[in-house]
N, C-alpha and C positions, 0 to 999 in steps of 0.2 A: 172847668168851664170851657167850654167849646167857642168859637169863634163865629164868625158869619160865613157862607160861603162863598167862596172863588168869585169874582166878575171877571166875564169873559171881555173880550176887546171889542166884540160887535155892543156891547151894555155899556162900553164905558164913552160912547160918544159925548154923550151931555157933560160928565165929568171932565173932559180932554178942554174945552171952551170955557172952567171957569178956573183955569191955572192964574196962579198971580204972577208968575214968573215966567220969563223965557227957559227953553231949556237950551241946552248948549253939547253937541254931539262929543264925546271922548272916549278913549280908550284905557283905562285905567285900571288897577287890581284895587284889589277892598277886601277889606272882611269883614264878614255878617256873622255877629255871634247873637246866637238866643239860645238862653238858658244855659248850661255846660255846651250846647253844640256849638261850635267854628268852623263857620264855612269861607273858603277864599273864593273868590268871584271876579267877575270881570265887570264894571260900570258901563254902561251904554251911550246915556247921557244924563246932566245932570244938570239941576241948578239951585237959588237959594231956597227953594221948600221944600226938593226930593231928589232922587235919583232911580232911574230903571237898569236894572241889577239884567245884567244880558244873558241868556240861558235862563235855566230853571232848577237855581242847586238841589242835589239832593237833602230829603229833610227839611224843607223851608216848611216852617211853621202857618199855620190858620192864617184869611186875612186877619185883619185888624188886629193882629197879635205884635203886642211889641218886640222890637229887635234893636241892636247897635251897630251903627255902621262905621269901620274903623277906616281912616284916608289918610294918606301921608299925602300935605297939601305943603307948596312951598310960597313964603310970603314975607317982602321984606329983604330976598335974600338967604331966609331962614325954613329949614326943611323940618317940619312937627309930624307929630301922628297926633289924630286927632280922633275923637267918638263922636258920632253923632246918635242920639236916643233917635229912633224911628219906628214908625207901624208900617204895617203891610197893607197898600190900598188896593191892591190891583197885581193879580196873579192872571196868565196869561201861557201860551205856550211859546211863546217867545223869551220870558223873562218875567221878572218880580218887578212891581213900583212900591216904593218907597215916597211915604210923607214924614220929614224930619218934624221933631218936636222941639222942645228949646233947649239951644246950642248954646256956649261959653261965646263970649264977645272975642276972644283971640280965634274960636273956632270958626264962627263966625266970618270974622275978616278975612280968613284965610280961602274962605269960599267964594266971598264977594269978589275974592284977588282971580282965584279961576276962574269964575263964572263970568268977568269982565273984560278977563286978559285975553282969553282965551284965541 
């Protein structure tokens, strides 16, 4: 089953105004596994609903096609690797957006911790 296609950055105006969240500029590594593929990447910015995945790995899967996003986030003190379940909202020639789906309460917190401290 096929996906929807690609929205480009001039389409995604309307979408960009009904963010629930701030986003928060970073520089970070990550990994985007879908299916057997594993891609490492670079985070752009990020916050508690999604993150834009900076470049355009090769291989990134269809929008709306689910993916995982792997983060070593630290919090407490304590440094985790975490998952987070994600789709693909927004393909771009700049980079991937990501909308997270539901996250563990430690994974979670861990993000709040970023996304706040930051």
């Amino acid at each position: 089953m096929k996906g929807l296609p690609a929205m480009h950055e001039d389409e995604m105006g309307a979408m960009n105004d009904r963010r629930d969240s701030q986003r928060i500029p970073v520089a970070m590594d990550a990994v985007l596994n879908y299916q057997a593929q594993v891609m490492v990447c670079s985070i752009r910015d990020i916050s508690l609903n999604g993150a834009f995945i900076q470049g355009t790995p090769a291989g990134v899967p269809y929008f709306n096609a689910p993916v995982e996003l792997g983060l070593t986030l630290t919090s407490g003190g304590e440094t985790k690797q975490h998952r987070f379940p994600a789709k693909i909202c927004r393909i771009t020639d700049n980079g991937v957006g990501l909308t997270f789906g539901d996250v563990g309460m430690d994974a979670y917190f861990s993000l709040v911790n970023l996304v706040y401290n930051a």
